[in-house]
C-alpha positions as MATLAB code, in Angstrom:
seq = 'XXXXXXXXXXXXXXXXXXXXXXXXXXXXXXXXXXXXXXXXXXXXXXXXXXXXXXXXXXXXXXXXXXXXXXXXXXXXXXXXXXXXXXXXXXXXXXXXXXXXXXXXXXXXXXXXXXXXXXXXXXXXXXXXXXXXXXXXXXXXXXXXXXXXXXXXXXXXXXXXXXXXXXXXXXXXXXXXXXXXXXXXXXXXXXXXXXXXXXXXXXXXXXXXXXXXXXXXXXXXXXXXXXXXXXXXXXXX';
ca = [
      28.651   20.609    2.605;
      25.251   20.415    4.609;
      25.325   19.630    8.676;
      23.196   16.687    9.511;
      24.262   14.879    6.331;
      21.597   12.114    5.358;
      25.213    9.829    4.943;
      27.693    9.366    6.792;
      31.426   10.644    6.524;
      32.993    7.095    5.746;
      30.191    7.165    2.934;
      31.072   10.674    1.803;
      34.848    9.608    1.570;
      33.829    6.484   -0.095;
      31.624    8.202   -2.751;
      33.959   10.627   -3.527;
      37.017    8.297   -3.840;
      35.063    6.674   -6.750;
      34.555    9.481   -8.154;
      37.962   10.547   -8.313;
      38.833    7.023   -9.830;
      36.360    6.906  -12.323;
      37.248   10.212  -13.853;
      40.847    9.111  -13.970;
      39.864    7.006  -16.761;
      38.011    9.439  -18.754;
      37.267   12.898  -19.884;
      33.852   12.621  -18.442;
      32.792   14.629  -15.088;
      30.911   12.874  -12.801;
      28.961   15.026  -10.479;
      26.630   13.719   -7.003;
      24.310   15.315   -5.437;
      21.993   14.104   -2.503;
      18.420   15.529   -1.530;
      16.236   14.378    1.180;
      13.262   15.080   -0.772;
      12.340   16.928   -3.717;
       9.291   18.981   -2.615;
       7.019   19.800    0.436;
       4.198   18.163   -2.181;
       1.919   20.344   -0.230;
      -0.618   19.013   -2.563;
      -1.130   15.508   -1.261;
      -2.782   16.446    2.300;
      -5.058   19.119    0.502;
      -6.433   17.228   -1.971;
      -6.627   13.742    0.606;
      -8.522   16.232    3.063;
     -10.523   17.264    0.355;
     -11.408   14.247   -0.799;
     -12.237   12.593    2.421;
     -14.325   15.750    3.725;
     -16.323   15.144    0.484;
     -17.977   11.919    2.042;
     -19.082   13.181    4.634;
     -22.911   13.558    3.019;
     -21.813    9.181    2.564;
     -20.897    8.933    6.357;
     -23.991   10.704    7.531;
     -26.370    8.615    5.262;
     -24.208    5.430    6.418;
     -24.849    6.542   10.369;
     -28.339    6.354    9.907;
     -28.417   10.444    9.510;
     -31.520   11.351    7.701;
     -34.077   14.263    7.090;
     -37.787   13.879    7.517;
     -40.794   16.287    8.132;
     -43.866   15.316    9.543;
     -46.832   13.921    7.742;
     -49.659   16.589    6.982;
     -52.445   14.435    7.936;
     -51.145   14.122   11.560;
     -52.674   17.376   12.694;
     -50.421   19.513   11.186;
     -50.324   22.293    8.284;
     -48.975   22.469    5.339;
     -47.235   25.513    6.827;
     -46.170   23.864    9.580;
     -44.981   20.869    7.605;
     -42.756   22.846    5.226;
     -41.251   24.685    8.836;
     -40.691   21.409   10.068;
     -38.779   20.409    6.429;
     -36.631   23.315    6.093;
     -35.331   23.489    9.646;
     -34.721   19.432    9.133;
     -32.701   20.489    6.050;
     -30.942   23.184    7.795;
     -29.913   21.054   11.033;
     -28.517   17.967    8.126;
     -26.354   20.786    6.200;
     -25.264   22.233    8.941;
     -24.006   18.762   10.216;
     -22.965   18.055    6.645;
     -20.831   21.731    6.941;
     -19.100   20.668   10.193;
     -18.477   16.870    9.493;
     -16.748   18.223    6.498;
     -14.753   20.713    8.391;
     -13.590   18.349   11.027;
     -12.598   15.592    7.998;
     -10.626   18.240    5.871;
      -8.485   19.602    8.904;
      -8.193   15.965   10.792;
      -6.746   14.340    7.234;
      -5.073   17.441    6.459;
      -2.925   17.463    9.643;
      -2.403   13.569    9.550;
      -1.252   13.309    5.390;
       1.054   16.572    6.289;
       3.090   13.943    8.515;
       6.273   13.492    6.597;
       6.163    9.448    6.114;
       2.089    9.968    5.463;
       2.538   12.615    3.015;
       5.768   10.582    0.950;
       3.710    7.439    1.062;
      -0.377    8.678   -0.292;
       2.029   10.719   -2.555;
       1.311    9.161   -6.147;
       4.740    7.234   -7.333;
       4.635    9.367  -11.297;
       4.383   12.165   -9.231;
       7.357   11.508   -7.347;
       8.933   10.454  -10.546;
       8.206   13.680  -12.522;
       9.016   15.628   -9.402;
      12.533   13.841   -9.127;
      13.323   14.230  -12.463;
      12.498   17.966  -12.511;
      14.263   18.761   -9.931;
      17.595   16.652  -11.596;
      17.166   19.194  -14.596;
      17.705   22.289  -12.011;
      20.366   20.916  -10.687;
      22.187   20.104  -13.561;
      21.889   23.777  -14.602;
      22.427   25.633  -11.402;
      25.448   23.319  -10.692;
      26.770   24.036  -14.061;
      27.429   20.632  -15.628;
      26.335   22.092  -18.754;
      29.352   24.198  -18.697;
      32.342   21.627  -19.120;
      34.343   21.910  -22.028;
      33.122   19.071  -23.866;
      29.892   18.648  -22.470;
      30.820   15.602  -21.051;
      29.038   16.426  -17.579;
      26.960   13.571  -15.772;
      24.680   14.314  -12.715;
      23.435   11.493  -10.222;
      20.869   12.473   -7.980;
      19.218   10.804   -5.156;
      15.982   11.901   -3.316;
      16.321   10.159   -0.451;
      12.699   10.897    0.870;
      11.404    8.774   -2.303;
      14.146    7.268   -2.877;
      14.649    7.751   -5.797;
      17.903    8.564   -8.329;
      18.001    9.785  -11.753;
      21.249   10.130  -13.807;
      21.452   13.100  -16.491;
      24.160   13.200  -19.108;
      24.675   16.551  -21.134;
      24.545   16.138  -24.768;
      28.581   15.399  -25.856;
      27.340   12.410  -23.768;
      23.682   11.329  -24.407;
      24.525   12.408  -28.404;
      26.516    8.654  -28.224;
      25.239    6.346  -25.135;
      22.012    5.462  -25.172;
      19.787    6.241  -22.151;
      19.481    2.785  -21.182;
      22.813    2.084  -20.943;
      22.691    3.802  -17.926;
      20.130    1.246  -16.472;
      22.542   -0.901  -14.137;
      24.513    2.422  -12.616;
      20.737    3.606  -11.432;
      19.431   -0.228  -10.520;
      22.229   -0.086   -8.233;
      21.919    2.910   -6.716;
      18.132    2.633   -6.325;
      19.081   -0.996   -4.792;
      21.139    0.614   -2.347;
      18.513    3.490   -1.279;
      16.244    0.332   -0.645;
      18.578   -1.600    1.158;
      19.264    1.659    3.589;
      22.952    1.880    2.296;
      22.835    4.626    0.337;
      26.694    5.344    0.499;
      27.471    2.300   -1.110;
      24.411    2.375   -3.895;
      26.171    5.532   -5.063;
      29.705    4.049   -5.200;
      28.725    1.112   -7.085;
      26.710    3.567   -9.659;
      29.817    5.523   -9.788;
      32.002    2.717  -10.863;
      29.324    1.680  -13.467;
      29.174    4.723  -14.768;
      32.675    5.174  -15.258;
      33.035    1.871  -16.785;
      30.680    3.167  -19.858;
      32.436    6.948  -19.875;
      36.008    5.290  -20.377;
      34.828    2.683  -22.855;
      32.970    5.794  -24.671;
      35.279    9.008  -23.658;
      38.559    7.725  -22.524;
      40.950   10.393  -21.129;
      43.655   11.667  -22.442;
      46.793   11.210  -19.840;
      47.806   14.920  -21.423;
      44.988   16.347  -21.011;
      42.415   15.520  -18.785;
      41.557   18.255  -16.260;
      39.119   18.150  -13.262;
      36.738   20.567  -14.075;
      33.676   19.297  -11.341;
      34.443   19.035   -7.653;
      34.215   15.324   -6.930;
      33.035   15.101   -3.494;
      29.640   15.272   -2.815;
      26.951   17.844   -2.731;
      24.705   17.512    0.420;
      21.918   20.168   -0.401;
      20.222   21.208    2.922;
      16.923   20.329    4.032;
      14.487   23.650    3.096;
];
């Protein structure tokens, strides 16, 4: 289990005693795993800096930034008047250039804040990037590997706090994905609440409610093939 655990041991212990008592009542694994977020999404500050720097030409025109040349009936050449134009144009690009410069690395720094960068993050990004990440898990934690496929995964990414629940296919083949809607309302009511200990206990419960209606165990044979306390995965 991680150091610095995003909840706290009484929630741990509380988690993981649900567990335990759901699974008495089925053949069903129930498996929890907590993330504080699901990716860097280095993305967001580049393409916020990128958009931003790309009004600069807008900011300039707005600040009362403009290019002129002289008139060539005030004494001057035609020569002298195209001079005078390109060196105008050169001096408003090259203050284009720099504006643009200073936007890009001012907004990149700023989004790359943690809170900034979670929040200008688009929510079906998040979303996609939760669920993604749920489908790695549930392979490289090997719920796909119990002996009647009766492995069920609930994530939470606390960062965008978020949850998804994943059921391998002896489950989803006979429970409909929305019955699972309550066990993740309540979980994602407890991420918003800040009590994210007791979110996953009550999705545990509702979740084993459904398994032991669907799956009920069999008091001869009904081993523990998933550890039930909780997986902490550290911060990277």
């Amino acid at each position: 289990m991680a150091q610095n655990s995003p909840l706290s041991p009484a929630d741990l212990a509380a988690i993981e005693a649900a567990v335990r008592q759901a699974e008495t009542r089925t053949t069903g694994e129930i498996y929890c795993v907590v993330g504080e977020e699901s990716s860097h999404y280095i993305e967001t500050p580049l393409a916020w800096a990128a958009g931003v720097a790309l009004l600069a030409p807008a900011i300039l025109l707005l600040g009362g930034v403009h290019v002129s040349a002289p008139e060539l009936f005030g004494g001057w050449t035609a020569a002298q008047v195209g001079e005078a134009a390109q060196a105008a144009v050169r001096r408003a690009l090259l203050g284009d250039i720099l504006l643009q410069a200073a936007l890009f690395a001012v907004v990149g720094v700023l989004v790359a804040l943690r809170p900034l960068r979670l929040a200008l993050t688009p929510r079906a990004v998040k979303r996609h990037t939760v669920r993604r990440r749920a489908a790695e898990l549930f392979v490289s934690k090997n719920l796909h590997a119990t002996r009647e496929r009766t492995g069920v995964l609930i994530f939470v990414s606390l960062g965008e706090r978020m949850a998804e629940l994943m059921a391998d296919e002896g489950i989803a083949a006979h429970v409909e994905p929305h019955v699972w809607d309550r066990a993740v309302a309540a979980l994602t009511e407890g991420l918003k609440r800040g009590e994210p200990g007791a979110g996953f206990a009550a999705a545990v419960g509702l979740c084993g409610e459904v398994l032991a209606e669907r799956f009920p165990a069999d008091p001869g044979d009904n081993p523990n093939q998933l550890p039930d306390a909780v997986v902490v995965l550290p911060r990277h």
